[in-house]
C-alpha positions in Angstrom: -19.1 -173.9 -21.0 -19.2 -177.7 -21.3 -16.2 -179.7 -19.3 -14.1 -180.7 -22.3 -14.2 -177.0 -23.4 -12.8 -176.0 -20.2 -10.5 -178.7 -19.9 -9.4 -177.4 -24.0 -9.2 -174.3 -22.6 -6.7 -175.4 -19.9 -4.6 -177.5 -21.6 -4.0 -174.8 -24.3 -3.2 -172.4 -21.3 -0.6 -175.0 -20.0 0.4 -175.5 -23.4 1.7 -171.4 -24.0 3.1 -171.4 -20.4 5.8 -174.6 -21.8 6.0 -172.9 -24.9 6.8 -169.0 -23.2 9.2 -171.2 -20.7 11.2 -172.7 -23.5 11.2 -169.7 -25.4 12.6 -168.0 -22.4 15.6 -170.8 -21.8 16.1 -170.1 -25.4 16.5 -166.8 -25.5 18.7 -166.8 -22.0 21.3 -169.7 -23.8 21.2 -167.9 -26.9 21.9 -164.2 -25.1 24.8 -166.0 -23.3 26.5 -166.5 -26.3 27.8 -163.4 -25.7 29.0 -163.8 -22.2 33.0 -165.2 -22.8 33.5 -162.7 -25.3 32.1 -159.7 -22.2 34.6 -161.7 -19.8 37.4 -159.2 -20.0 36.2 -156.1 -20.9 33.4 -156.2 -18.0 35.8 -157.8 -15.4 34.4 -160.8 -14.7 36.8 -163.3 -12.9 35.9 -166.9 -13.6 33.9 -167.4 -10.8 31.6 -164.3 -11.2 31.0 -165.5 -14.7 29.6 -169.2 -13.6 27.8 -167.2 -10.9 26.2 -166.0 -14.2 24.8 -169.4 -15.1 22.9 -169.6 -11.9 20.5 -166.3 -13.3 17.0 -168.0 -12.5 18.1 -169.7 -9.5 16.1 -167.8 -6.9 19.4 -167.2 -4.4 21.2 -165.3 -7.1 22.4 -162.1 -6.0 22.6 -159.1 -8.3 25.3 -157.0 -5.9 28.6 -157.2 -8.6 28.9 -154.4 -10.7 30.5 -156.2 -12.9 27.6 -158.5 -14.1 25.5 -155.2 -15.0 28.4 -154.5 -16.9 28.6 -158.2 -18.5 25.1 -158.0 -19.6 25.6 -154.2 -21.0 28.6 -156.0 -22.9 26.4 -158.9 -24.2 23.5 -156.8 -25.1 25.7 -154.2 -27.0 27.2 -157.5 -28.4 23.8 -158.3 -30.2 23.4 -154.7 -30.8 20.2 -154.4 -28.4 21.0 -151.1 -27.0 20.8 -147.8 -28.4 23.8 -145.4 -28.2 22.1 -143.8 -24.7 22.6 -147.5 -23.4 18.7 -147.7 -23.4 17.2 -151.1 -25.1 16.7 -150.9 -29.0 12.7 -152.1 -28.9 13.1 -153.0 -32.7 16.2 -154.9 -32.3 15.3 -156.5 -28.9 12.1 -157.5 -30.6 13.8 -159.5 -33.6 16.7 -161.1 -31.5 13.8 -162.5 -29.4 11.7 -163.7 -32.6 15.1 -165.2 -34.2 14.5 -168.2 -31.8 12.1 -170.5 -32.0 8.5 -169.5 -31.0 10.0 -166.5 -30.1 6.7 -164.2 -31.3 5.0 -166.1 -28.4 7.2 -163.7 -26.1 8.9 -160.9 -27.5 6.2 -158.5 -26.8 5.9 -159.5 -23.6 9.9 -159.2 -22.6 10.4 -155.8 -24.3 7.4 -154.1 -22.7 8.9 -155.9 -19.2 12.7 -154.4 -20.0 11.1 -151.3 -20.8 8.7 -151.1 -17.7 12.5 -151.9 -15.6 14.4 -149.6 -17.7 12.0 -146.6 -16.6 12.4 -147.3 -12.6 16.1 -146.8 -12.9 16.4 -144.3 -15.7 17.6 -141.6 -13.1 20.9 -144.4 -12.1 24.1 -142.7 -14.3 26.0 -145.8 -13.9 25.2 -148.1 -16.6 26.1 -151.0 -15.4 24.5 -150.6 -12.0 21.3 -149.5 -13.7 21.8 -152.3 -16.0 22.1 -154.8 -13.1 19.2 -153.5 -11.6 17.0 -153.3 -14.6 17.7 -157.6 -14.9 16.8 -157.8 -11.5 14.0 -156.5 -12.0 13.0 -158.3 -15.3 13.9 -161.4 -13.5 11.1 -160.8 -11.1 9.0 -159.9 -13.4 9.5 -163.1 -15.0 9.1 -165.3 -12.2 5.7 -163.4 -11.4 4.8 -164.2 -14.8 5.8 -167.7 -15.1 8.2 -167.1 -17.4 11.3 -168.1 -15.8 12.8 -171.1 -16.7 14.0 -173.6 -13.9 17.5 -173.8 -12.7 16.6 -177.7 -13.4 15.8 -177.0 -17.4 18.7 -174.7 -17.8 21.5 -176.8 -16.1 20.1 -179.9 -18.5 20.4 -178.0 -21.4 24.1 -176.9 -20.4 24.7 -180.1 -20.2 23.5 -181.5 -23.5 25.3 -178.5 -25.2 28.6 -179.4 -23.3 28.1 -182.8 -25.0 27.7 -181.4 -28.4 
């Protein structure tokens, strides 16, 4: 293989890591849509909730029951979970590909939910097994390089605060 093929190669690679990245932040803004409307039924004071916005930062803990219950909340919000709380593959799939460049990932994130969402089938409580499945598909993420930055997501907080 000739240099500029590899270097094609590679640039087309860094190219779809961006482009899963972004799709990523987008999805994560776009999911917490949902989150002031979970505030109350879930139980999340106002400082739980902008613990929330700190998701991809590496030190954020997943120990509050009420964030599994939050993200239950959202997810039920955008009608992502079957009635057994489990994820809806066919919805998860088309929220993911509503947002831009979302085909790039949507395989990707339901097989990784799904993959979390058989560790802790056994947990009864939903929202800790909820909790504990997005811990788990954080990590996942990260290991894939599909997390966005805390850097990218606080800018785009920003520039939507503006709006």
């Amino acid at each position: 293989m000739s240099h500029i093929a590899r270097l094609v190669l590679s640039l087309a690679a860094v190219a779809l890591a961006h482009a899963t990245v972004e799709v990523m932040k987008d999805v994560t803004l776009g999911f917490g849509e949902a989150l002031e409307h979970c505030r109350e039924s879930s139980g999340l004071t106002e400082e739980k909730m902008e613990e929330f916005f700190h998701f991809w930062h590496d030190d954020f803990k997943f120990e509050h029951r009420e964030l599994g219950c939050a993200i239950q909340c959202m997810s039920r919000h955008f009608n992502l979970l079957t009635d057994g709380q489990r994820m809806h593959h066919e919805n998860t799939d088309k929220f993911i590909k509503s947002f831009p460049n979302g085909e790039v990932l949507s395989k990707t994130m339901v097989t990784l939910i799904h993959s979390c969402e058989q560790k802790f089938d056994d947990m009864e409580d939903h929202c800790w097994r909820i909790l504990r499945i997005a811990e788990c598909f954080k990590s996942g993420c990260q290991e894939r390089g599909l997390a966005p930055s805390m850097e990218m997501m606080m800018a785009e907080f920003i520039m939507e605060s503006e709006v």
